[in-house]
VEXDREN-2710 file (C-alpha; in Angstrom, 1 decimal):
% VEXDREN-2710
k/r/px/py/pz
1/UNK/37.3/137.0/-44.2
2/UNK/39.8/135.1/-42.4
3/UNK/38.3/134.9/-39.0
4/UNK/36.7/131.5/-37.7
5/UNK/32.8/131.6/-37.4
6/UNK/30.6/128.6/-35.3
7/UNK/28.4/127.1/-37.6
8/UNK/24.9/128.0/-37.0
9/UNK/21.4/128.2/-38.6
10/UNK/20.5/131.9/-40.4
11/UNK/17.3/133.1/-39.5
12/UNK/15.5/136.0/-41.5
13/UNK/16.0/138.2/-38.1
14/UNK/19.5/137.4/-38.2
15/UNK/20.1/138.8/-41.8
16/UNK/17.7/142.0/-40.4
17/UNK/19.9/142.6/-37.4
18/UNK/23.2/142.5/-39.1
19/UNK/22.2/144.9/-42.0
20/UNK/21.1/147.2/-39.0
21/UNK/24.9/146.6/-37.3
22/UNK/26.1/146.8/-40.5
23/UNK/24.7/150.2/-41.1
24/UNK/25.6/151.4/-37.5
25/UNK/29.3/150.5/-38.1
26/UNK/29.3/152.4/-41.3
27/UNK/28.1/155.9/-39.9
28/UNK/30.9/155.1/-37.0
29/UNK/33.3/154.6/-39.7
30/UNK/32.2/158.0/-41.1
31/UNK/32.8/159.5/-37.5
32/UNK/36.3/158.7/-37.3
33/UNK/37.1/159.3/-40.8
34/UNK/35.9/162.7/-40.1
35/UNK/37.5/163.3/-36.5
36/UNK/40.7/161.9/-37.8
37/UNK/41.2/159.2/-35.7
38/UNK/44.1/157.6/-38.2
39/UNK/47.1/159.1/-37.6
40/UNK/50.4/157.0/-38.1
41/UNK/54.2/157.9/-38.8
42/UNK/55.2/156.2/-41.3
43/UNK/53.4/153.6/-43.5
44/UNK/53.7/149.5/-42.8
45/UNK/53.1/147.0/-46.2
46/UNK/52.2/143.8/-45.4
47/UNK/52.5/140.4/-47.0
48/UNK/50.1/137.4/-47.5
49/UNK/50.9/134.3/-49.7
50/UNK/48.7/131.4/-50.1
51/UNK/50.0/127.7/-51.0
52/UNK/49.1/124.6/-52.3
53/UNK/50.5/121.1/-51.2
54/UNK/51.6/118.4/-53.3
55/UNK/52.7/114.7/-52.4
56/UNK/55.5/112.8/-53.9
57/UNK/54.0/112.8/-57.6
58/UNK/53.0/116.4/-57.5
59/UNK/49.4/115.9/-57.7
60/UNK/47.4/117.7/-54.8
61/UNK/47.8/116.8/-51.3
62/UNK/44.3/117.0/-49.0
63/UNK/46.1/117.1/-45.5
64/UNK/46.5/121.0/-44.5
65/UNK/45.6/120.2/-40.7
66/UNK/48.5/117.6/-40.6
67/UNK/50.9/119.8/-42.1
68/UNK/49.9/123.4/-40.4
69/UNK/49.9/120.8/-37.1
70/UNK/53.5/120.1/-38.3
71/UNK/54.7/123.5/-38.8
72/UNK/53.4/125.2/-35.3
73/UNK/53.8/128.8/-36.3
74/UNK/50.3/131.1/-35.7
75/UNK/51.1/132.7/-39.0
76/UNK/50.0/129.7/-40.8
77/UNK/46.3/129.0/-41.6
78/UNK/44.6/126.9/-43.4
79/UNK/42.9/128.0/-46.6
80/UNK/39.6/127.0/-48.7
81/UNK/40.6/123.6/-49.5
82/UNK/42.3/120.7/-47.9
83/UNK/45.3/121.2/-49.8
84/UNK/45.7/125.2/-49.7
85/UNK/47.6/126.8/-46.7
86/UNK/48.2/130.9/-46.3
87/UNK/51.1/132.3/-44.4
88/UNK/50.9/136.0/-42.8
89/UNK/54.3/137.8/-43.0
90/UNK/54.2/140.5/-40.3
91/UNK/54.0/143.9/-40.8
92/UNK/57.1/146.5/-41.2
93/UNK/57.7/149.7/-42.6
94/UNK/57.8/150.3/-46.3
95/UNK/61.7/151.5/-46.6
96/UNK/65.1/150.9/-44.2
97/UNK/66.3/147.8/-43.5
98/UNK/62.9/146.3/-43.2
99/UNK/61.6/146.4/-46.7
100/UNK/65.6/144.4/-47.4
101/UNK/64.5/141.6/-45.0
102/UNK/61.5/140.7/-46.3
103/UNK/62.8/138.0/-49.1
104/UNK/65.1/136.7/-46.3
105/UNK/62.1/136.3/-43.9
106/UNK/59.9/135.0/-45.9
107/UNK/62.4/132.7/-47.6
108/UNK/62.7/131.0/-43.7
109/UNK/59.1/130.9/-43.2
110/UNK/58.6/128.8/-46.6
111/UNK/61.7/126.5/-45.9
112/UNK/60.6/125.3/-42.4
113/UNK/56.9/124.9/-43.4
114/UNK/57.9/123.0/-47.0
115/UNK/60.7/121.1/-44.5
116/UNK/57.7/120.5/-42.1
117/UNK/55.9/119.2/-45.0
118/UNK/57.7/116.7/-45.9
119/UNK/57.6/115.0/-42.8
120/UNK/54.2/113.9/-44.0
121/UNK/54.7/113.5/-47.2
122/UNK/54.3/116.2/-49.1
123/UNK/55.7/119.7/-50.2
124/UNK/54.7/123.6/-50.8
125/UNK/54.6/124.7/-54.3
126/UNK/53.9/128.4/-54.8
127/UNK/51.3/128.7/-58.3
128/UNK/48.3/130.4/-59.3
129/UNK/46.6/126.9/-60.2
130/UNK/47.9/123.9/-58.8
131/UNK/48.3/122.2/-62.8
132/UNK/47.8/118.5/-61.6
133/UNK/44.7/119.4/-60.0
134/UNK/41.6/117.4/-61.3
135/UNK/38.1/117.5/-61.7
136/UNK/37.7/114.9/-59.7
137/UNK/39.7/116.8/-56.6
138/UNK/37.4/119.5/-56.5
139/UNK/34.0/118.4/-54.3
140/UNK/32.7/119.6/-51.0
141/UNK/34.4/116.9/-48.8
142/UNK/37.7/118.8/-49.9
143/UNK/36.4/122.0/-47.8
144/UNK/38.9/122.6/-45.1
145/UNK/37.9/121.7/-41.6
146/UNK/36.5/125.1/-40.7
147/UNK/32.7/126.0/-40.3
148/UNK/33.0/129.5/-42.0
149/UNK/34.0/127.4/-45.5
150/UNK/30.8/125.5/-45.3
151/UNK/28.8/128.3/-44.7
152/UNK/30.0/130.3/-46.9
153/UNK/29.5/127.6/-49.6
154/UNK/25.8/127.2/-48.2
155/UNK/24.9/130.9/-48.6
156/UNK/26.3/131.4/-52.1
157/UNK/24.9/128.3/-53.3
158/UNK/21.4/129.5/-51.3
159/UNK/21.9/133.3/-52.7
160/UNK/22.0/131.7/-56.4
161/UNK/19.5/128.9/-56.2
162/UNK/21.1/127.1/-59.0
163/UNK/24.2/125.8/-60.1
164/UNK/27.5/127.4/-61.0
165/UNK/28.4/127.3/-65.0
166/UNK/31.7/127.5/-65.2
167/UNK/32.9/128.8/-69.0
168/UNK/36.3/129.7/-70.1
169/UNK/38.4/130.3/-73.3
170/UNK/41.5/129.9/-74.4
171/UNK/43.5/127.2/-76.7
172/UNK/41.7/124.3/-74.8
173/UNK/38.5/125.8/-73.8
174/UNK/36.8/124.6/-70.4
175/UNK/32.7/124.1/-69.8
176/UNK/31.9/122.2/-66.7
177/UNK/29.1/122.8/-63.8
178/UNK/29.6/123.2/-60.0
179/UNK/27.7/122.8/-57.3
180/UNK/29.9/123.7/-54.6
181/UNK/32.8/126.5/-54.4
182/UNK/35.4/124.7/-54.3
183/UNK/37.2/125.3/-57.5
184/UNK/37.6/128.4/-56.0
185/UNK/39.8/126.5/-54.2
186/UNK/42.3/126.1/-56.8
187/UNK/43.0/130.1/-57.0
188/UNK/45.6/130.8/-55.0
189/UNK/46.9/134.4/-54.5
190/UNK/50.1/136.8/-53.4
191/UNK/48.2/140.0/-51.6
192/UNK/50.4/143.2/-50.6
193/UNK/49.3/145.3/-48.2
194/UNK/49.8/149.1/-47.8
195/UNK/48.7/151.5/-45.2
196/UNK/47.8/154.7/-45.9
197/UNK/46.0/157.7/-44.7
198/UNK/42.5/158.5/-45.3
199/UNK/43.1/161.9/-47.4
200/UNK/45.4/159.6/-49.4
201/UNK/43.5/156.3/-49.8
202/UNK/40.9/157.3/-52.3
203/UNK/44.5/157.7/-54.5
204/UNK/46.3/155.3/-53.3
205/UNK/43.5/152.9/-54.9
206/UNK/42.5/153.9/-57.7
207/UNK/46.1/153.8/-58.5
208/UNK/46.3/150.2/-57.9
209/UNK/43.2/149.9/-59.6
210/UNK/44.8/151.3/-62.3
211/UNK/48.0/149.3/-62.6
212/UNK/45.9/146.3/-62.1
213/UNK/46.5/145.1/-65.5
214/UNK/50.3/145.5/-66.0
215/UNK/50.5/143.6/-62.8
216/UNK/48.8/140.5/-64.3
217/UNK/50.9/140.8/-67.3
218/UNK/53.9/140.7/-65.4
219/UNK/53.2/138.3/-62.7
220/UNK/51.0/135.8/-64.8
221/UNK/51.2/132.6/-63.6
222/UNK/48.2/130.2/-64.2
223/UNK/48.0/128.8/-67.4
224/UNK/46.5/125.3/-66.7
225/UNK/43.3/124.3/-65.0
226/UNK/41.9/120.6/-65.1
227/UNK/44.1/119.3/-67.7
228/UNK/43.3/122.1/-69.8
229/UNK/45.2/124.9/-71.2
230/UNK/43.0/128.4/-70.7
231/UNK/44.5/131.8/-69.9
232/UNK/47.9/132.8/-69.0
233/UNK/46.4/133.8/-65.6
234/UNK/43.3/131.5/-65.7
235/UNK/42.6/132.8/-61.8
236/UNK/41.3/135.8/-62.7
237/UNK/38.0/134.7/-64.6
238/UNK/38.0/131.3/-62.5
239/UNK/38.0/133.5/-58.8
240/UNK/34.9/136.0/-61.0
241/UNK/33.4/132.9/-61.5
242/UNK/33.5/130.2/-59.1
243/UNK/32.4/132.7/-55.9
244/UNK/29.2/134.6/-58.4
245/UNK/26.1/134.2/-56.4
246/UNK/24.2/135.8/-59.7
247/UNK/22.1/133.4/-61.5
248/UNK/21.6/134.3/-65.0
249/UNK/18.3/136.5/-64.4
250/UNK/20.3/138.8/-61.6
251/UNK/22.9/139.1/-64.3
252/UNK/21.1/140.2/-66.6
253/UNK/19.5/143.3/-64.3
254/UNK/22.8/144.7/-63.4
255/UNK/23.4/142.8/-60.0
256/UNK/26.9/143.1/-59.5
257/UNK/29.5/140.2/-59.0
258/UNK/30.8/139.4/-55.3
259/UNK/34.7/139.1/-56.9
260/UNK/34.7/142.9/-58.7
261/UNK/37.1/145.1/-60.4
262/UNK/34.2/148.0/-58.9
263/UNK/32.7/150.4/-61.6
264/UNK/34.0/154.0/-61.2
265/UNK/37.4/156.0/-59.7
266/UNK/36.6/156.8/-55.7
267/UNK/37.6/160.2/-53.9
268/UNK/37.2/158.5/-50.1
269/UNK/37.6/155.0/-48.7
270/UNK/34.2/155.4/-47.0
271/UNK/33.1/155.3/-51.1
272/UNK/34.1/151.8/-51.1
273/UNK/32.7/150.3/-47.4
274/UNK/29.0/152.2/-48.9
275/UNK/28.7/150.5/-52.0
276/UNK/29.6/147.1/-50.0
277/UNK/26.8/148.0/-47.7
278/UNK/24.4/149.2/-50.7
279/UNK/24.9/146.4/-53.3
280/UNK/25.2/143.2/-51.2
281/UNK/23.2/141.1/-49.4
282/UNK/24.9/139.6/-46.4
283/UNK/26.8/136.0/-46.8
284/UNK/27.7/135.8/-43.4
285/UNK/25.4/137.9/-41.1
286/UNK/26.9/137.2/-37.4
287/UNK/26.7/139.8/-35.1
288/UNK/29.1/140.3/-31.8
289/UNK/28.1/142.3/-28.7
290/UNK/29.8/145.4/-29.3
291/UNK/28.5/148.5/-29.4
292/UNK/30.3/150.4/-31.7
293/UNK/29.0/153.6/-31.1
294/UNK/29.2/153.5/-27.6
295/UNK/32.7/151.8/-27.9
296/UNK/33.6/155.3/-29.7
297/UNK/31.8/157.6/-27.2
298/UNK/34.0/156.6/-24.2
299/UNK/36.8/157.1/-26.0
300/UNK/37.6/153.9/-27.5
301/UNK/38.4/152.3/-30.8
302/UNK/35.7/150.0/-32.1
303/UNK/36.3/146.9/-34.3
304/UNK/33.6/147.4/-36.7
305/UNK/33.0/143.5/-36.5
306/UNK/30.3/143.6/-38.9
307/UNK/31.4/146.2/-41.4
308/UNK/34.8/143.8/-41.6
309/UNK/33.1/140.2/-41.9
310/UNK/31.1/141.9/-44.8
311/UNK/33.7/143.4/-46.6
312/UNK/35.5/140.1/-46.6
313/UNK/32.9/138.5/-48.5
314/UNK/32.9/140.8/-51.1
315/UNK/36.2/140.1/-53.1
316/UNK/37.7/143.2/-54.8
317/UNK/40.8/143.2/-56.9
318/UNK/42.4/146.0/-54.7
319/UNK/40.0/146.1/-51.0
320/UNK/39.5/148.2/-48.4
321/UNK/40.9/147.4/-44.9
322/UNK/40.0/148.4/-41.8
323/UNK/41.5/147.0/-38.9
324/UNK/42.3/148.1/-35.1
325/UNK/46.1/147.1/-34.6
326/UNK/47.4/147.6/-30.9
327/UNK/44.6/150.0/-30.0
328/UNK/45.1/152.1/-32.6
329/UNK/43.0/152.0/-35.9
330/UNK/44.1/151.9/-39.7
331/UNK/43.4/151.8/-43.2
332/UNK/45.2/149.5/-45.8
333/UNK/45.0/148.9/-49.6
334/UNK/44.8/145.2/-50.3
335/UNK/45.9/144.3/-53.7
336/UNK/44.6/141.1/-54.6
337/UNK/45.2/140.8/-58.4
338/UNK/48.6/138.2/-58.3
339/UNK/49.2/135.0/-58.3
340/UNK/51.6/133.0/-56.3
341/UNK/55.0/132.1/-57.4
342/UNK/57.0/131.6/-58.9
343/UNK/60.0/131.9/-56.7
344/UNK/59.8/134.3/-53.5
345/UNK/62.8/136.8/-55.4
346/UNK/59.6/136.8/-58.3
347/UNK/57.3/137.7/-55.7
348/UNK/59.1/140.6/-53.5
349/UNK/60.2/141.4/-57.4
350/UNK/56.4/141.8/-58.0
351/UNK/55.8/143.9/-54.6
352/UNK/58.8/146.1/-55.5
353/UNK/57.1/146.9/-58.6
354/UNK/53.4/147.7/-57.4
355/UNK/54.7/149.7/-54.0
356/UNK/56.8/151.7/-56.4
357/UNK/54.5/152.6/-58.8
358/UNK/51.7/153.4/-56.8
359/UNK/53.1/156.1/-54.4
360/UNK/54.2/157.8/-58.0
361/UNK/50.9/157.6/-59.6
362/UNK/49.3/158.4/-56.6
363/UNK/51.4/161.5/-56.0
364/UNK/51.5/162.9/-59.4
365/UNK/49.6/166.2/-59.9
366/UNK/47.7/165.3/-63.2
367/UNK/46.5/161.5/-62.0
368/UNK/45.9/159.1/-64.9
369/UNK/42.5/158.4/-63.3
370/UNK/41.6/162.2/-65.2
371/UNK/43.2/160.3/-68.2
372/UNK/41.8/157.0/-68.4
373/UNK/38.0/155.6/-67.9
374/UNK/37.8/153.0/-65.4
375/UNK/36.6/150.7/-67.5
376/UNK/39.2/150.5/-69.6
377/UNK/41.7/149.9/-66.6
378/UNK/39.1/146.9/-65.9
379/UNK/39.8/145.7/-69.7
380/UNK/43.5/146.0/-69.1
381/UNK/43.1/143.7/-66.3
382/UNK/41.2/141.0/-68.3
383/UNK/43.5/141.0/-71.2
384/UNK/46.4/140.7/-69.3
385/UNK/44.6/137.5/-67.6
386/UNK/44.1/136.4/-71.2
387/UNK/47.2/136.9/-72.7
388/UNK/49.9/138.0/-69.9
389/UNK/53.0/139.9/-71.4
390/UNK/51.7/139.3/-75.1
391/UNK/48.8/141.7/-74.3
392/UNK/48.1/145.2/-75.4
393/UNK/47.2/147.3/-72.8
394/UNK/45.8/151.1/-73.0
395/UNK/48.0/153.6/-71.2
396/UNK/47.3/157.5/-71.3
397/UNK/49.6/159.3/-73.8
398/UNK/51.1/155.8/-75.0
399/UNK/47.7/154.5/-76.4
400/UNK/47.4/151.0/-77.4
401/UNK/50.8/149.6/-76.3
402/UNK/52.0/146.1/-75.5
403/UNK/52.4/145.6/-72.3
404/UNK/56.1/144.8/-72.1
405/UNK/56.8/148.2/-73.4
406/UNK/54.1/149.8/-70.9
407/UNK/56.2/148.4/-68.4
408/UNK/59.7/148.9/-69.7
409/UNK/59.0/152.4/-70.9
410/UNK/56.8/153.3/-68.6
411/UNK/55.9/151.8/-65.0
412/UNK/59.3/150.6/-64.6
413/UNK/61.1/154.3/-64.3
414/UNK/58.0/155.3/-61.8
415/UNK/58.8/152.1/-59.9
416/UNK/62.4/153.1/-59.2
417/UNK/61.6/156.6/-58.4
418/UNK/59.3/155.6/-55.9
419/UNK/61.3/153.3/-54.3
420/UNK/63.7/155.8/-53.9
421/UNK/60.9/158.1/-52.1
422/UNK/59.7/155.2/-49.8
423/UNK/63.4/155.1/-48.8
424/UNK/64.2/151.8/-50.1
425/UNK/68.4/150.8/-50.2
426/UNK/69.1/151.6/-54.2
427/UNK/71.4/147.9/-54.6
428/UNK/67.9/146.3/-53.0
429/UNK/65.7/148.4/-55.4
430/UNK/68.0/148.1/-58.5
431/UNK/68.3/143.9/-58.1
432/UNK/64.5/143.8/-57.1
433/UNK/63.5/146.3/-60.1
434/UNK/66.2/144.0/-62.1
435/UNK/64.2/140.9/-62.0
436/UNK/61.4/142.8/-63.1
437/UNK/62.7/144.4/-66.4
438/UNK/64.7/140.5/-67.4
439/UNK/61.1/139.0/-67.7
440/UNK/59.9/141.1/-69.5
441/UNK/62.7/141.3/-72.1
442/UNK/62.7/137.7/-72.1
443/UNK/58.7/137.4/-72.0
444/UNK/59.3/134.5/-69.3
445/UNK/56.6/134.5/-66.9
446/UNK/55.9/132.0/-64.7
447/UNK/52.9/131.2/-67.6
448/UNK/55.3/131.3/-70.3
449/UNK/57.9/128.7/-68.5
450/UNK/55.2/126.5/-67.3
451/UNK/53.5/126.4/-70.9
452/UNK/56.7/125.6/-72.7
453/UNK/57.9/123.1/-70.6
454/UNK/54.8/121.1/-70.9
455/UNK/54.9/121.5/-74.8
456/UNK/58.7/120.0/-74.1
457/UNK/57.7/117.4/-71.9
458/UNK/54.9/116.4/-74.4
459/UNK/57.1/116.7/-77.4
460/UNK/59.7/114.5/-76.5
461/UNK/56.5/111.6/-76.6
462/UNK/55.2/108.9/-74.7
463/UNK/53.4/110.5/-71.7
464/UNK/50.1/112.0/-70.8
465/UNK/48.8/115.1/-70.5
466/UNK/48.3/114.9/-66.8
467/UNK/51.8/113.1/-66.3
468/UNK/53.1/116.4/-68.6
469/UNK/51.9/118.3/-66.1
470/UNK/53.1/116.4/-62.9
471/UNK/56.9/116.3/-64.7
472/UNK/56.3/120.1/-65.1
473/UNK/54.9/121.0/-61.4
474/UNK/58.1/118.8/-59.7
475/UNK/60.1/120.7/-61.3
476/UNK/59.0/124.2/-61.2
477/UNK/58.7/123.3/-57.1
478/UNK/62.4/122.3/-57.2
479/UNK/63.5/125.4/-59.0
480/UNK/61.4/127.2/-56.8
481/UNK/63.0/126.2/-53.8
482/UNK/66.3/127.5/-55.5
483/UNK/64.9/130.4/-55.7
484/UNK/66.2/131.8/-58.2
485/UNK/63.8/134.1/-60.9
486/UNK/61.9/132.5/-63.3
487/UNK/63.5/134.3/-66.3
488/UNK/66.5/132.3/-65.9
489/UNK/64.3/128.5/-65.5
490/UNK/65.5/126.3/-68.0
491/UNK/62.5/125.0/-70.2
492/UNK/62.0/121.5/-70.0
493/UNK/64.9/120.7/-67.3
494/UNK/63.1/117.8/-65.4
END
């Protein structure tokens, strides 16, 4: 979705030639999958973090074209809002002295940019949900200044004919009504990429599909929104609801959401780029010039332009990618279920986890898949977004279990025997793997610490809730920049 569109005017022959491109792309797809056109050597992961600036007071900062001016460095874009950035880490191979670089690397990319930052008067903090954001920050002149978030908040707002309910529970439950996208804004996510093969992808995701909810568990890190306590990773049902094109009727007849968990196991990637073609209605229907069957009759590699713009605007937990990289084309498992933060050791932590786990489940010869229903995986992933690691989660052969000892038991010996397969150095693993096991002994996510620390701050008397949660967000950001893992964050230190 991240590519820049012109803003134009959508005419009903415009939506009829791009589900005809569409369509043509898909049956291309189909003709490579099937003439085995993605051969590689050895598999690259990739990285993607999005960020949120804050000024001086740690309330939310709406200048992401002076600070992405500032930092000059093309793997910086600007995000949704006016106060999001993203940063793409480049791609290396999963294992060798690659995979040990990554923290470094993207440790230096997060210095300069917080460094350039600062020079206009602000900072990078790394969260799920910015705390200190307000109602009142959250409007369509936030948008950043690029025509593909306007018209995507146009067409969903156009597609729904109404506006958005937003309803969510927890110990201080939210209600409030939208009529623009832009709380969306306020979700802001770690992705990991993987590349795999097409015999292995329709594995490779459902096993992130089904570790989706011992991820959120683990990682949780998005307890506050607007003032108000919800979840312990509030992002989850905020992201379902803030980009829903349903109204209530379309609901009600089965239409399915634009952000979605999916609804059964796949055998084939080309399971996943059908239903996108089957269920939704374009958002975005801009064609190019290419020809993509032609393209693939001379000999060459198409882009699929269409068939990627769409999938972009449908907003899996774990997505399909296809992309054309130096002439030659791949597939990649996006995992999309994490939050930012807390620290970048927390977050390569977290990737060490999922890369680890997934080549074991998706390589073992009775597949939970045949053991679980996927709809239970999806419940896993909706109670850890509830409850983080106080959650019980279903695992095959463990049964009802909470999700610490899912993890610890578990996931955490599949992790380090994967690692070990994709190669990775054991002292890197064993310290990565490390971080991993201390929070969930100690039960301190990034939730947890950010929730007791604003009970603390509030304790000790005399402030607001909002200036609670300005105290808190100043100084997660400098122990953040320490980076050291959030299991060893002192509560209350600000």
């Amino acid at each position: 979705m991240g590519r820049d569109v012109a803003s134009v005017t959508i005419s009903g022959e415009d939506r009829r030639r791009y589900r005809d491109k569409v369509r043509r792309c898909l049956d291309v797809l189909a003709r490579m999958l099937g003439e085995s056109q993605f051969d590689f050597r050895r598999p690259h992961i990739g990285l993607e973090i999005e960020l949120n600036l804050i000024d001086s007071l740690g309330d939310p900062l709406m200048r992401n074209a002076d600070v992405l001016k500032a930092i000059a460095d093309p793997a910086w874009a600007t995000e949704l809002g006016q106060f999001n950035l993203e940063i793409n880490i480049p791609p290396r191979e999963l294992g060798g002295t690659g995979t040990g670089e990554l923290e470094a690397e993207v440790r230096d990319h997060l210095d300069h940019a917080d460094a350039r930052a600062r020079e206009v008067g602000g900072g990078l903090a790394m969260i799920g949900i910015l705390p200190t954001l307000r109602r009142s920050d959250i409007g369509e002149e936030i948008l950043s200044a690029n025509a593909r978030y306007k018209m995507l908040n146009d067409q969903i707002f156009a597609a729904r004919g109404e506006e958005m309910h937003i309803a969510i529970d927890g110990p201080e439950p939210l209600r409030m009504h939208t009529d623009t996208i832009t709380p969306e804004a306020a979700c802001t996510s770690v992705q990991f990429h993987l590349q795999v093969s097409p015999d292995q992808f329709g594995a490779y995701w459902n096993a992130a599909q089904a570790i989706s909810g011992a991820q959120v568990a683990l990682g949780a890190n998005s307890p506050f929104l607007f003032g108000h306590r919800l979840w312990q990773e509030t992002r989850i049902t905020l992201f379902e609801q803030a980009t829903d094109t349903r109204p209530d009727e379309l609901k009600a007849q089965g239409v399915r959401p634009r952000v979605w968990f999916g609804e059964r196991w796949i055998t084939s990637v080309f399971d996943l780029f059908e239903e996108n073609t089957r269920y939704f209605p374009a958002l975005l229907p801009l064609c190019d010039d290419e020809d993509p069957r032609a393209v693939l009759d001379e000999g060459g590699i198409p882009e699929l332009g269409e068939l990627t713009l769409h999938n972009g605007t449908i907003y899996r937990w774990n997505r399909p990618i296809y992309a054309v990289v130096k002439g030659r084309p791949h597939l990649r498992v996006e995992n999309r279920v994490l939050p930012g933060g807390p620290s970048v050791a927390d977050v390569i932590a977290n990737g060490a986890f999922y890369y680890g786990v997934v080549r074991m489940l998706a390589e073992d010869e009775r597949p939970v898949w045949t053991r679980m229903s996927f709809t239970t995986a999806e419940d896993n992933l909706h109670r850890a977004a509830r409850d983080g690691l106080d959650s019980t989660l279903y695992w095959p052969g463990m049964g009802e279990v909470p999700a610490a000892e899912l993890i610890l038991r578990k996931l955490l010996p599949l992790a380090h025997e994967g690692l070990k397969r994709w190669g990775v150095d054991p002292s890197r693993r064993d310290r990565l793997l490390d971080i991993v096991e201390r929070r969930c002994v100690t039960g301190r996510t990034g939730a947890a610490w950010q929730i007791d620390t604003v009970d603390a701050i509030e304790e000790s008397g005399g402030v607001s809730r909002h200036e609670a949660l300005r105290m808190m967000t100043r100084s997660y950001v400098e122990h953040m920049r320490d980076n050291a893992p959030v299991h060893t964050w002192p509560v209350g230190g600000c």
